[in-house]
C-alpha positions as a printed Julia matrix, in Angstrom:
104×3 Matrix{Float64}:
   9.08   9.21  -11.34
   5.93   7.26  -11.1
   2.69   8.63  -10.78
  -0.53   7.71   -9.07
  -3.99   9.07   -9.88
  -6.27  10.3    -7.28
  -9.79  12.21   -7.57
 -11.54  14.09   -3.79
 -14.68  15.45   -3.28
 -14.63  18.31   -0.94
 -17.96  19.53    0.97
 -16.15  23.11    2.3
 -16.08  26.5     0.83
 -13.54  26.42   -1.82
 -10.73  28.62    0.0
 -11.27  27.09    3.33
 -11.34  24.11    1.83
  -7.62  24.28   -0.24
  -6.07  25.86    2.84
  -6.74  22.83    4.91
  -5.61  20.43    1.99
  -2.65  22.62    0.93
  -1.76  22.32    4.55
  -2.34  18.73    5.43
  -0.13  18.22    1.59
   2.38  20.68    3.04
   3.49  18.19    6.29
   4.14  15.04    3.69
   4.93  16.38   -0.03
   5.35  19.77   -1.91
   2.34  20.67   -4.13
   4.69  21.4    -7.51
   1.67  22.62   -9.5
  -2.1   23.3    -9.88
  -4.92  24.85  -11.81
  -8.13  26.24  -10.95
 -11.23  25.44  -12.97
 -13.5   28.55  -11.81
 -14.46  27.72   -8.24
 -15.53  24.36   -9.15
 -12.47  22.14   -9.12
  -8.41  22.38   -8.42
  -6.22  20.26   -9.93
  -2.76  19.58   -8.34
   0.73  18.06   -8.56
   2.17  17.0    -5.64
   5.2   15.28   -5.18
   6.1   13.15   -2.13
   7.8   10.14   -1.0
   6.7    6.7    -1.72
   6.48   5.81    2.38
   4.3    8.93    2.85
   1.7    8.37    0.54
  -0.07   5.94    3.09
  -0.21   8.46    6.11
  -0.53  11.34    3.69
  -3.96   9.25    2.18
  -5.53   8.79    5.75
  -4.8   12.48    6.66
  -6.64  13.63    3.54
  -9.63  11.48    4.36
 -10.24  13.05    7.37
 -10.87  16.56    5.2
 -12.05  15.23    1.84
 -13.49  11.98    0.29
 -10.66  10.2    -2.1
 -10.9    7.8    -4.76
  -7.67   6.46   -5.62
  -7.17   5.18   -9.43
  -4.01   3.35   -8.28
  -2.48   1.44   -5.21
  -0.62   2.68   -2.92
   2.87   1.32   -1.92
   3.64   2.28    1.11
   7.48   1.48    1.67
   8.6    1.88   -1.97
  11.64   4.03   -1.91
  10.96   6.09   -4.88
  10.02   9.33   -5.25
   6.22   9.88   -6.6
   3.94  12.36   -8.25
   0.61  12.63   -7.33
  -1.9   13.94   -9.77
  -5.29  15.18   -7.7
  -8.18  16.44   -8.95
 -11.01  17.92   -6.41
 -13.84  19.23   -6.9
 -15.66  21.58   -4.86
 -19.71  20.86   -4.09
 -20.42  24.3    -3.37
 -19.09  25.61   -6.9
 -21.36  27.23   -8.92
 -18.86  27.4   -12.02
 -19.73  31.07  -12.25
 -16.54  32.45  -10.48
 -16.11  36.04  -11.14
 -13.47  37.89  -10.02
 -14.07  41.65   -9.32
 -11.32  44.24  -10.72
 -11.36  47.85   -8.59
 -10.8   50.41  -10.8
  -7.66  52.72  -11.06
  -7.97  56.24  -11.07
  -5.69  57.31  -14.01
């Protein structure tokens, strides 16, 4: 499978801002993977079609700004991954995440 690099900016809230990526990924490719680095960045894997990588590019622009570390090829009739790495402006990198307490 061959792979293609790409890095986004994104100016939204973090969970706003994956829920309109995750769904804009969703109509093009299946996101196989991803890890959160506190609320500052997401990395992904996302697997698609070589002739949807095109469309699924100019979709993501309208939502994020992408820099692509590789060129896209549009009609190839291969199967790629996608590795993505965004990062969030509004992360602080101080993510906490509260636990309620159980009566017991």
């Amino acid at each position: 499978m061959n792979q293609i690099f790409w890095t986004g900016i994104c100016n939204e809230d973090r969970i706003p801002g994956i829920s309109r990526i995750a769904e804009c990924i969703g109509k093009y490719g299946f996101i196989t993977d991803f890890k959160f680095f506190s609320d500052i960045s997401v990395s992904m894997l996302i697997e698609i079609d070589g002739k949807k990588i095109e469309v699924l590019y100019e979709k993501l622009l309208q939502i994020i700004s992408i820099s692509k570390n590789s060129e896209l090829i549009p009609d190839y009739e291969t199967e790629f991954l996608i590795l993505f790495n965004i990062t969030f402006t509004k992360g602080t990198g101080n993510l906490k995440a509260e636990i309620s307490s159980v009566p017991g």
